[in-house]
C-alpha positions in Angstrom: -2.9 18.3 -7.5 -4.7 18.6 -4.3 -4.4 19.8 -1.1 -1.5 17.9 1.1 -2.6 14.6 2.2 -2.3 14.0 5.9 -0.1 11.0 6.5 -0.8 10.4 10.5 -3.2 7.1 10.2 -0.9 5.4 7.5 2.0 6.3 10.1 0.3 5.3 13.0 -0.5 2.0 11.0 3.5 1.4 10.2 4.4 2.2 13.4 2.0 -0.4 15.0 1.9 -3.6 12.5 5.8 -3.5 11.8 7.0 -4.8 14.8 4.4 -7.1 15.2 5.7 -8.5 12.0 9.0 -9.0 13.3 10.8 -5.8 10.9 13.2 -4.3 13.8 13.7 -0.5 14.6 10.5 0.8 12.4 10.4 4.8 11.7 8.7 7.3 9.7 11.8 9.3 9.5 10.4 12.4 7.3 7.7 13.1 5.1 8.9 15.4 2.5 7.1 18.5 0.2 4.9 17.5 -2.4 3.1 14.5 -0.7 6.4 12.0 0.1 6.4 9.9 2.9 8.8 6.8 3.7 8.4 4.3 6.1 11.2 2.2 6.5 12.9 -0.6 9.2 15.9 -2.3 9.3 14.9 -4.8 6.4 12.3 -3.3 4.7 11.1 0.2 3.3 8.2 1.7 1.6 8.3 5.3 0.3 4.8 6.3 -1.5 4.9 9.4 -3.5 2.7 11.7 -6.5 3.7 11.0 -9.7 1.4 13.4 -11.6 -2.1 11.8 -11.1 -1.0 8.9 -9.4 0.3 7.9 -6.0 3.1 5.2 -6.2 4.5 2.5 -3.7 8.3 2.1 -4.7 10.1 -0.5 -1.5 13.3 -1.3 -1.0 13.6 -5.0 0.4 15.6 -6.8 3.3 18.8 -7.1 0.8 18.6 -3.2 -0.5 17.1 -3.8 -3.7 14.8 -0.9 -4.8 11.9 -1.3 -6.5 10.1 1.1 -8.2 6.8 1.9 -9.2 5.7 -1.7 -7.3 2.0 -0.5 -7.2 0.1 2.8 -8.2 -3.3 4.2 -7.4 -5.8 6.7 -8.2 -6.2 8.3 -5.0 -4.6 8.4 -1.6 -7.4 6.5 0.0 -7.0 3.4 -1.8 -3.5 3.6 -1.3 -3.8 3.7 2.4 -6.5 1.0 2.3 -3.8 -1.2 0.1 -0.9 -0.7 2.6 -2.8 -1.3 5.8 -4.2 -4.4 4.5 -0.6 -5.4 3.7 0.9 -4.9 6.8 -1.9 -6.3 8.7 -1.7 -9.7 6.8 1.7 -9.9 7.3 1.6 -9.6 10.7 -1.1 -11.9 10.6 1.0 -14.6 9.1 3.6 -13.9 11.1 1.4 -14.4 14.6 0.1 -17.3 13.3 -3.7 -16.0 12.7 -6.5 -16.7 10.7 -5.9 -15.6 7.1 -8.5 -13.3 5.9 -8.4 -13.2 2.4 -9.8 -16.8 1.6 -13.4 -15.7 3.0 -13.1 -12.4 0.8 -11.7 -14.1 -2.1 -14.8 -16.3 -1.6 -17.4 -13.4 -2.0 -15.8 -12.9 -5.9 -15.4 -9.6 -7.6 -17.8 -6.8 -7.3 -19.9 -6.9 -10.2 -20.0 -3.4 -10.5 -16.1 -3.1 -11.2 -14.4 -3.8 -14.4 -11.2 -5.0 -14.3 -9.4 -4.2 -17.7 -5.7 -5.7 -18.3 -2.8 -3.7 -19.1 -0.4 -6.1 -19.6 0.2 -9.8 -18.5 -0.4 -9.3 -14.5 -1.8 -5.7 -14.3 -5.5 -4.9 -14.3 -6.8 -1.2 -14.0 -10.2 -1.3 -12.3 -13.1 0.9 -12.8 -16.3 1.2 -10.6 -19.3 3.4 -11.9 -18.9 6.5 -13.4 -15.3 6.2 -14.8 -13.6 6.2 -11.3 -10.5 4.4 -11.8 -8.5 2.4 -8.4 
């Protein structure tokens, strides 16, 4: 493990595209020891932890149900990369703007990354020089 992980952008982040996704009374109530931080609202909730060598997004949707394990990543930037471009798409949709991804999806994979399957649905990707994401 490394040294704590500071969670002020990825709070500022929650704090700012929640609302604008319509999620009422948005928090960051605590961040715990050992790299645990939730951020949750009034009908949804993320809480992104270590497990070992990865870091894992478990939510809790608008009717309660947990779930666990709903994405995991090699390192803490890629996780923040992942959740900020999930808030801001949603509140994208939700304002009624421009979609993004269709011009990125246009641009294809990066040659350079692998994507080997797990299982039906679940790709590990490697770039150069074993890094996994």
């Amino acid at each position: 493990m490394s040294d704590r992980v500071d969670f002020a952008r990825l709070s500022t982040s929650w704090l700012h595209w929640a609302p604008l996704t319509g999620l009422t009374n948005a928090r960051v109530p605590d961040q715990h020891p050992d790299d645990e931080i939730r951020f949750t609202s009034d009908d949804y909730a993320v809480h992104v932890r270590r497990n070992e060598d990865w870091w894992v997004l478990d939510t809790i949707d608008d009717r309660g149900q947990l779930q666990t394990d709903t994405a995991k990543f090699t390192t803490y930037p890629l996780l923040e990369r992942y959740l900020i471009w999930q808030w801001a798409s949603a509140a994208r949709n939700v304002l009624r703007l421009p979609i993004i991804g269709p011009e990125l999806y246009e641009l294809g994979h990066n040659p350079d990354v692998q994507f080997l399957p797990i299982k039906e649905g679940i790709y590990q990707l490697r770039a150069p020089g074993g890094a996994r994401y």
